[in-house]
C-alpha distance (Angstrom), angle and dihedral (degrees) to the residues before:
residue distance angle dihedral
X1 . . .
X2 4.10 . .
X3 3.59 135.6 .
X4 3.65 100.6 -129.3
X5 3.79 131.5 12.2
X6 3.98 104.8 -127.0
X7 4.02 126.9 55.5
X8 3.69 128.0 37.7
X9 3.76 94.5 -34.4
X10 3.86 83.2 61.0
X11 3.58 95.6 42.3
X12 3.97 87.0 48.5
X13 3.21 90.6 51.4
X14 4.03 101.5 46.3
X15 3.77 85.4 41.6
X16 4.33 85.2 58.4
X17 3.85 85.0 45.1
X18 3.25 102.1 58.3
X19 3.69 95.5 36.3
X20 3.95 90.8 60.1
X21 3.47 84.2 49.2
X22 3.76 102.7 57.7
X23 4.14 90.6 57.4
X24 3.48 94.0 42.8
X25 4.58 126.6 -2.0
X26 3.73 77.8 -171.0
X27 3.88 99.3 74.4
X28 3.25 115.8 94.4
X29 3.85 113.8 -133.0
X30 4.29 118.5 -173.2
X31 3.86 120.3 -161.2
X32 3.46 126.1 -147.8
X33 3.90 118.8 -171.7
X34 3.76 111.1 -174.2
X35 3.58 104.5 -161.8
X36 4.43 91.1 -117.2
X37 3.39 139.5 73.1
X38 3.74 95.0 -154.4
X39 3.88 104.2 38.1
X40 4.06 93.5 115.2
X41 4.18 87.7 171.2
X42 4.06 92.8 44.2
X43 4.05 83.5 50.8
X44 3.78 92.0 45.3
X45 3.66 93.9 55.7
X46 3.57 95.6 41.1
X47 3.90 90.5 51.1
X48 4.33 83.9 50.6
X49 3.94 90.2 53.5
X50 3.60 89.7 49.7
X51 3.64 87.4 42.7
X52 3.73 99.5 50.7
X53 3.93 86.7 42.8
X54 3.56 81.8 71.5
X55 3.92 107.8 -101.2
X56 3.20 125.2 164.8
X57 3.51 106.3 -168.2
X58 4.03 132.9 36.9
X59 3.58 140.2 -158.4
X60 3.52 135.9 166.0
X61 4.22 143.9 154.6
X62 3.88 123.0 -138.9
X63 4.40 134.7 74.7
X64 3.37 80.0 -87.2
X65 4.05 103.7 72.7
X66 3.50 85.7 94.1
X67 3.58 86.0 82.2
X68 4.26 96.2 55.8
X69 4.11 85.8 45.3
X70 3.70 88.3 55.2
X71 3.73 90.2 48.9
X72 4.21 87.8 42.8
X73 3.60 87.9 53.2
X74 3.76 98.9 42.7
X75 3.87 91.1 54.8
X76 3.87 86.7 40.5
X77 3.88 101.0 -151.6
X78 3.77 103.8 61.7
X79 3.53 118.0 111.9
X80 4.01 129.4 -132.9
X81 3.56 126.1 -152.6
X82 4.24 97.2 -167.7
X83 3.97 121.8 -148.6
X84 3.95 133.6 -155.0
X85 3.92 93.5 14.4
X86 3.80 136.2 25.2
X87 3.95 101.3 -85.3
X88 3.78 94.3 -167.2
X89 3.39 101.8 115.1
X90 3.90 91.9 55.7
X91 3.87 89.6 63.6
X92 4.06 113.8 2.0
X93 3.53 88.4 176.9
X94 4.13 101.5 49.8
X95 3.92 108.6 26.3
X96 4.02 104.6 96.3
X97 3.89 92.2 -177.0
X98 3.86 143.5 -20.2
X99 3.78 129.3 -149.4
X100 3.34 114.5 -123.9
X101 3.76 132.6 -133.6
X102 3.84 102.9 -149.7
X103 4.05 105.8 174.2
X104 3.93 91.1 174.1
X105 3.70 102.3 101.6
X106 4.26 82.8 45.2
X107 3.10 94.4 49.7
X108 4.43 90.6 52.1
X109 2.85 84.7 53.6
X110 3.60 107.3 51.7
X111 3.81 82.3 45.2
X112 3.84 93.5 56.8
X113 3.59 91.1 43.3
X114 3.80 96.7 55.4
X115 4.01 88.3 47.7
X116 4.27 82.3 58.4
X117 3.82 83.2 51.4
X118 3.86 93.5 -113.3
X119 3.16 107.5 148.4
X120 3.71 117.9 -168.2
X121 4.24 127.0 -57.3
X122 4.01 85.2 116.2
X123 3.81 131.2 111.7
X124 3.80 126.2 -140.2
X125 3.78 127.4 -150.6
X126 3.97 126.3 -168.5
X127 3.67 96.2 -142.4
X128 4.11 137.9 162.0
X129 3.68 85.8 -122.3
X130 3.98 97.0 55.9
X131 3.63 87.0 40.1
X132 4.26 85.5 -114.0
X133 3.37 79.0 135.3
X134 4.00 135.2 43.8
X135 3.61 127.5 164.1
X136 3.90 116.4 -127.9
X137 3.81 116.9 -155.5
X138 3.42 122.1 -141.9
X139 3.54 106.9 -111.9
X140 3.82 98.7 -160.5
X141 3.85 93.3 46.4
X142 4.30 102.9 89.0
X143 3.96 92.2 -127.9
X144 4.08 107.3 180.0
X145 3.73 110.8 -101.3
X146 4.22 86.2 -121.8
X147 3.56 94.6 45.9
X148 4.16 85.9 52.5
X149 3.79 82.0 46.4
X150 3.67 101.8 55.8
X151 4.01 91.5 36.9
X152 3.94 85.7 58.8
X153 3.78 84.1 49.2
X154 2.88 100.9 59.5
X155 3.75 101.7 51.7
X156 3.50 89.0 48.3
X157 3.65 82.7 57.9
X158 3.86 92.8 52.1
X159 3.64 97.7 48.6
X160 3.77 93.2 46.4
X161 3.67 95.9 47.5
X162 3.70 105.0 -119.8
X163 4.09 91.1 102.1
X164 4.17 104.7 57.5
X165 3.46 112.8 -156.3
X166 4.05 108.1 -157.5
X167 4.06 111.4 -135.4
């Protein structure tokens, strides 16, 4: 579930897609885009529908993903893969893994930039490769060892290049 169907929540959500897809083209995976990013009772019922629909596994990008944890915690065995933070805390015992936003190396380089005196006319992109983004494994969800293993695979795969991830 996203708010909007174009930028990084689309690109998220594409990315998820296609992931899902290269275990398994069988799985069936249903989108919902709700039209806000801050619509926490929109996402909740959203997250139900899916829910009642009969999946088994959530994800989503927006504030409002609080809603879809509630309804992941409510039903008590759905499980949440998180997006732009490590969303953890907001469900210990059902969030496999979160991508991480990590702006640090952006921001260096900003930094170093601006001491060169160049001042802006540059893109930035969060990416496995730049290490924009890193995954963080919940360490209190009981993830099997292989499962771990071909996760870490696979973005080993996308930074080197032999994995293409469509935009």
């Amino acid at each position: 579930t996203g708010p909007i169907e174009v930028g990084d929540a689309k690109t998220y959500i594409d990315g998820f897609v296609q992931g899902v897809a290269s275990v398994d083209p069988s799985i069936k995976v249903s989108k919902t885009w709700t039209g806000s990013f801050s619509d926490v009772a929109l996402m909740t019922e959203a997250a139900k529908t899916h829910i009642a629909a009969g999946a088994d596994v959530l994800t989503g990008s927006s504030q409002s993903v609080v809603g879809s944890i509630g309804a992941a915690k409510e039903k008590g065995d759905v499980l949440w893969f998180g997006t732009q933070a490590d969303q953890t805390s907001l469900a210990s015992n059902l969030v496999v893994c979160s991508q991480v936003y990590d702006w640090t190396g952006i921001l260096k380089e900003m930094i170093a930039n601006q001491k060169k005196g160049v001042l802006g006319g540059q893109q930035f992109t969060l990416q496995l490769k730049n290490d924009g983004l890193r995954m963080a494994y919940n360490p209190d969800y009981k993830l099997a060892a292989d499962v771990k293993a071909a996760g870490d695979a696979a973005i080993a795969g996308i930074k080197d290049g032999s994995i293409t991830v469509e935009p």
